[in-house]
DODREN-558012 format. One record per residue (C-alpha): residue number from 0; x negated, y negated, z. Coordinates in steps of 0.5 Angstrom, whole numbers, plus 500, padded with zeros to 3 digits. Layout:
REM DODREN-558012
    n    X    Y    Z
  NUM    X    Y    Z
...
//
This chain:
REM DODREN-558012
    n    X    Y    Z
    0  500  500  500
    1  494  495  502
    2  491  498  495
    3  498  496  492
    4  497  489  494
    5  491  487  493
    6  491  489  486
    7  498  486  485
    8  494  479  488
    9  488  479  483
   10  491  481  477
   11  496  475  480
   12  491  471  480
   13  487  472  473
   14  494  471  470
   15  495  465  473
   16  488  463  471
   17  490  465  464
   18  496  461  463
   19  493  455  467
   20  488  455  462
   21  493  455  456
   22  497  450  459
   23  492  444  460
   24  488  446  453
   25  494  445  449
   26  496  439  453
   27  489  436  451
   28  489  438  444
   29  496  434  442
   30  496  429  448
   31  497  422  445
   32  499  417  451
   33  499  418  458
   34  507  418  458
   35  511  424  457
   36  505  429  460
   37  508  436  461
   38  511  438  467
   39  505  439  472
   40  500  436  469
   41  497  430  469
   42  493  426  464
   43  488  420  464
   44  486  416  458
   45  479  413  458
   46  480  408  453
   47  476  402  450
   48  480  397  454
   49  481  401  461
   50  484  407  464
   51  491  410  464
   52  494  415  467
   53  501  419  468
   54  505  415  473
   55  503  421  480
   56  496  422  479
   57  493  422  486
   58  487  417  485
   59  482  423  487
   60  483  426  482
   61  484  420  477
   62  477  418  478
   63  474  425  478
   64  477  426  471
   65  475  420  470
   66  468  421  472
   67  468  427  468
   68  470  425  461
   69  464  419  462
   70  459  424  464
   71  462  429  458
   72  462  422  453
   73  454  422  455
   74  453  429  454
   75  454  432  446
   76  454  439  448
   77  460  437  454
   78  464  436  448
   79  464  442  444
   80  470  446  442
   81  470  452  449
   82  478  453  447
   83  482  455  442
   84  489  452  441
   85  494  453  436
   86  494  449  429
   87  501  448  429
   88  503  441  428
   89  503  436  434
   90  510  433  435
   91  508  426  431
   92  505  430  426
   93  498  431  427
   94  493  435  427
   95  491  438  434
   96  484  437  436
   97  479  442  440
   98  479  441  447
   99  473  442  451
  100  472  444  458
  101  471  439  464
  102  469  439  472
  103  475  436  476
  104  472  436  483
  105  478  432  489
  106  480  433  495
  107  475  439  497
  108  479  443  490
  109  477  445  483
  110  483  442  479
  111  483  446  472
  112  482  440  467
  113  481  440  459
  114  478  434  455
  115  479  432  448
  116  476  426  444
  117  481  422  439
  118  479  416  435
  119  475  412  440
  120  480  415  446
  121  478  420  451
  122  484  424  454
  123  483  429  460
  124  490  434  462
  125  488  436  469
  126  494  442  472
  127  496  440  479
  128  493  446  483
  129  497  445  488
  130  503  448  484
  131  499  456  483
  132  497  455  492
  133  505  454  493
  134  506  460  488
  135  501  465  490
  136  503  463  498
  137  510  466  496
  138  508  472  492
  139  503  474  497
  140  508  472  503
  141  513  477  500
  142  509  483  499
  143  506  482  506
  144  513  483  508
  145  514  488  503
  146  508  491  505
  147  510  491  512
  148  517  494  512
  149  513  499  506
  150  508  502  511
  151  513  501  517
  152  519  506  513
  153  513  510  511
  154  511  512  519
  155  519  513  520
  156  520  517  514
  157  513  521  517
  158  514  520  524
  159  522  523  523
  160  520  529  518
  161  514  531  523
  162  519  531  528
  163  523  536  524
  164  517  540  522
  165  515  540  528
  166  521  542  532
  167  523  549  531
  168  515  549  533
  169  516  546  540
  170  522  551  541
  171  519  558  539
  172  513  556  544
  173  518  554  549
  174  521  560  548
  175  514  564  549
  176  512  560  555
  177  520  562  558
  178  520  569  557
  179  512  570  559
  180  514  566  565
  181  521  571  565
  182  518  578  565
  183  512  576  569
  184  517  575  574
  185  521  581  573
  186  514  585  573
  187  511  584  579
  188  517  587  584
  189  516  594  580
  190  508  593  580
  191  508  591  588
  192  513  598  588
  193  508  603  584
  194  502  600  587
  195  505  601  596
  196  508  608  593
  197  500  609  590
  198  497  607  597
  199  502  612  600
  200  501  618  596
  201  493  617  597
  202  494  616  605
  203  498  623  604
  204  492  626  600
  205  487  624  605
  206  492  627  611
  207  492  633  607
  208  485  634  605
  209  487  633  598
  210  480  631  596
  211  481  634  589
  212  486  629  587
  213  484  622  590
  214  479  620  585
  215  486  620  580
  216  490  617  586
  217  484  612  587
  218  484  609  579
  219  492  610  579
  220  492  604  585
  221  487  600  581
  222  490  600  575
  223  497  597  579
  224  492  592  581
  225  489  590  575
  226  496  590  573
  227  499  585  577
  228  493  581  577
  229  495  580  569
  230  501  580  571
  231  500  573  575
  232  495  570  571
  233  501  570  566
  234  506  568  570
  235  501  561  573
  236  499  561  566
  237  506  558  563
  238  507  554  570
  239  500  551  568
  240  504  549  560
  241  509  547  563
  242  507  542  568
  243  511  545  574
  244  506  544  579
  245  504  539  584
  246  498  535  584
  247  495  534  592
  248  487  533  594
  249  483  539  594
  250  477  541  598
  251  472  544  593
  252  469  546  598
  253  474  550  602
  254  476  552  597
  255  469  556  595
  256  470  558  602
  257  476  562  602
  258  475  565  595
  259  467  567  598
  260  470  570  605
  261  476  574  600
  262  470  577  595
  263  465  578  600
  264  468  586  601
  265  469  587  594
  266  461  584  593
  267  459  588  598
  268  461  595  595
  269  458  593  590
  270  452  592  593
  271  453  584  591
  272  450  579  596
  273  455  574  596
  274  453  567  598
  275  458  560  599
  276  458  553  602
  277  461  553  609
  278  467  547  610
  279  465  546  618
  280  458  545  615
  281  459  541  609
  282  462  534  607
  283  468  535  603
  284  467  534  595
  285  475  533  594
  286  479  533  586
  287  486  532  585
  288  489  538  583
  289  493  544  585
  290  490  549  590
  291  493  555  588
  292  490  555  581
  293  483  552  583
  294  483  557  587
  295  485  562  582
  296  480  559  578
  297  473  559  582
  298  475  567  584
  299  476  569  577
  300  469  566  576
  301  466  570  582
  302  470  576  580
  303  466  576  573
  304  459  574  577
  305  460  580  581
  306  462  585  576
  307  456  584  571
  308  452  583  577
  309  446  590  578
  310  447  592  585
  311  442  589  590
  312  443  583  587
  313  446  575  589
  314  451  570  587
  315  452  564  590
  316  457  560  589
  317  455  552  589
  318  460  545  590
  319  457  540  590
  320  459  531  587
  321  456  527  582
  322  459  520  586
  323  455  516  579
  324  459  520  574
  325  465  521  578
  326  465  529  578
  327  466  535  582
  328  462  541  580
  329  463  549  582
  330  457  553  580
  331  458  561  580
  332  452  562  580
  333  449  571  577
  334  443  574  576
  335  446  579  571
  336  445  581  563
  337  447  573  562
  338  451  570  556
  339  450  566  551
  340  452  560  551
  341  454  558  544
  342  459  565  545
  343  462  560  550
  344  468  558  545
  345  469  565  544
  346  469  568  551
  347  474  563  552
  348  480  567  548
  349  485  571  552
  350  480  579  552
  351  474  575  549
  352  468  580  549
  353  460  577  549
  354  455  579  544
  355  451  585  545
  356  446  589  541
  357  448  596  543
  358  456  594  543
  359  457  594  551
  360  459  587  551
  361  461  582  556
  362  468  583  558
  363  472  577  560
  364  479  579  560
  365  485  574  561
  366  481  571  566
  367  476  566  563
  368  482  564  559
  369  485  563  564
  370  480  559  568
  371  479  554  561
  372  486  553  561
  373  486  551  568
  374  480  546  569
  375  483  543  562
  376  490  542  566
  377  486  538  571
  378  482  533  566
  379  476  538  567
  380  471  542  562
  381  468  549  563
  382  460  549  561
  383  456  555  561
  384  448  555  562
  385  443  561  563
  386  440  562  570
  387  433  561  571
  388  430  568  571
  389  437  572  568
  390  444  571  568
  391  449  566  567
  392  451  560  571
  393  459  558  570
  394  460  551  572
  395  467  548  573
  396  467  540  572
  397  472  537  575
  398  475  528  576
  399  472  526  582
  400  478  524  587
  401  478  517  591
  402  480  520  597
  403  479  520  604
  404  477  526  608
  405  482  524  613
  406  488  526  607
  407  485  533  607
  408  489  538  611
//
């Protein structure tokens, strides 16, 4: 549109030029007096006994055209043919005369003018510029209106399509989002039911001195575990795209705390030594945000460290506040087979695997899905880098929030 209206403005331009410039060659080649001058053109006379000029004439531009015809009148080459007029006859039956071009310079303009020499008189015809200013002032007004309702019609024909186009969209994933969170719902009391009636059965077996069946026992009350465990993951990942949760002041701190002593039995079996910052002993590092799943997030990291950690080894998760650029950071920190960080993108897809050379690659599940879906819903970012000596250390980068310790629970 803007293309659109600046070409029609320069091919404006040139026309009118053209046009201008036929009409003050003609009115030089056929002038005779300086009585009935064309509409919108002046003329002035240099005659041997005085100037005239057409009745209007701003002295100006008068005396500049006087100049110019005299400067012309001194100069031969000033006054060669540069125009080519019609040789029809003139009103009293004279032969027309070949204007020249001439330099008219008042009140800061350039005023487009032609001079012609006839028997000891010097005529100029200068066009009111005046006249081009108020026309172009009004087409370039009126394509500046058009223009605005163009562009103003074209984003409402755009934005209302994009609605449409969009909507049904939006709606499916809606729909997704509701039945996830539905049969999340729906999933967890018969899992909760299978995993008691699971740990029961095992109970029983032990009681009994069924050793032969607990191994099968003992998978069937993980997978119920794994189970459910996905099952939540689902149900908090479509509260967090629905924006259901209310934001409070987190403790980072306390919030590695709960997770380390949570983990600490399943890191020791492991053969895992599990470290965490202690609250009592440390400033609190505060975020806003929603306990429960910055909770869930820290965990699923240290589960994942844990898990990919050799026996005998650490991991140590580290809080810490960078108060310069505002931000909060929750390190998980291994010292296992490490991940490349540029798989980072693709181990965030929901059960991503990491590269491996002989195809036993790092698993991640929902979890570290998750994880990004949860820091992104706070404003936050998921880094990963490698850990000095091997391993992988996953950072949490979280906004900083103004808040006094006393607002803490």
């Amino acid at each position: 549109m803007l293309l659109a209206i600046l070409g029609a403005g320069f091919l404006f331009d040139r026309q009118q030029a053209t046009d201008i410039r036929r009409q003050v060659d003609a009115s030089a080649a056929t002038v005779d007096d300086v009585v009935d001058a064309p509409p919108g053109i002046w003329l002035v006379e240099l005659a041997p006994d005085g100037t005239r000029t057409t009745t209007g004439t701003p002295p100006a531009v008068r005396d500049a055209a006087v100049a110019a015809l005299r400067v012309a009148g001194t100069n031969p080459e000033a006054t060669a043919p540069e125009a080519t007029v019609s040789d029809a006859a003139t009103p009293n039956g004279a032969a027309p005369h070949r204007p020249f071009t001439i330099t008219v310079e008042a009140d800061g303009r350039d005023w487009p003018a032609a001079g012609v020499q006839r028997e000891g008189h010097t005529f100029a015809a200068v066009y009111d510029i005046r006249l081009h200013a108020t026309q172009e002032r009004s087409l370039l007004t009126a394509m500046g209106v058009a223009g605005v309702l163009g562009v103003a019609l074209s984003a409402l024909t755009g934005w209302l399509a994009g609605r449409r186009a969009v909507r049904p969209l939006a709606d499916a994933l809606d729909l997704q989002r509701q039945f996830i969170a539905d049969a999340s719902h729906e999933l967890r009391t018969p899992l909760s039911v299978i995993s008691i009636r699971a740990q029961m059965l095992r109970r029983h077996l032990r009681a009994q001195g069924r050793g032969d069946l607990l191994p099968e026992v003992d998978q069937l009350v993980d997978d119920t575990k794994v189970m459910s465990d996905v099952v939540s993951d689902l149900l908090l990942s479509a509260q967090l795209d629905a924006g259901e949760a209310t934001r409070e002041p987190v403790n980072l701190v306390h919030v590695a705390e709960q997770v380390g002593r949570s983990l600490e039995p399943y890191a020791a079996e492991a053969g895992v030594r599990l470290s965490w910052p202690e609250s009592a002993a440390r400033r609190p590092v505060v975020v806003d945000g929603v306990s429960s799943s910055l909770r869930r997030a820290v965990l699923a990291l240290v589960d994942n460290a844990v898990a990919h950690s050799t026996s005998g080894s650490s991991v140590e998760v580290l809080v810490s506040a960078d108060e310069e650029a505002r931000s909060a950071h929750v390190d998980v920190v291994d010292h296992g087979a490490g991940v490349d960080p540029e798989d980072l993108e693709v181990l965030t897809r929901r059960f991503a695997r990491a590269k491996a050379d002989e195809g036993a690659g790092r698993r991640f599940g929902l979890g570290l899905a998750l994880v990004t879906q949860i820091v992104r819903s706070h404003g936050g970012a998921l880094e990963v880098v490698e850990t000095a000596g091997g391993g992988a250390t996953f950072r949490l980068v979280l906004p900083l929030a103004s808040v006094d310790d006393a607002d803490l629970d």
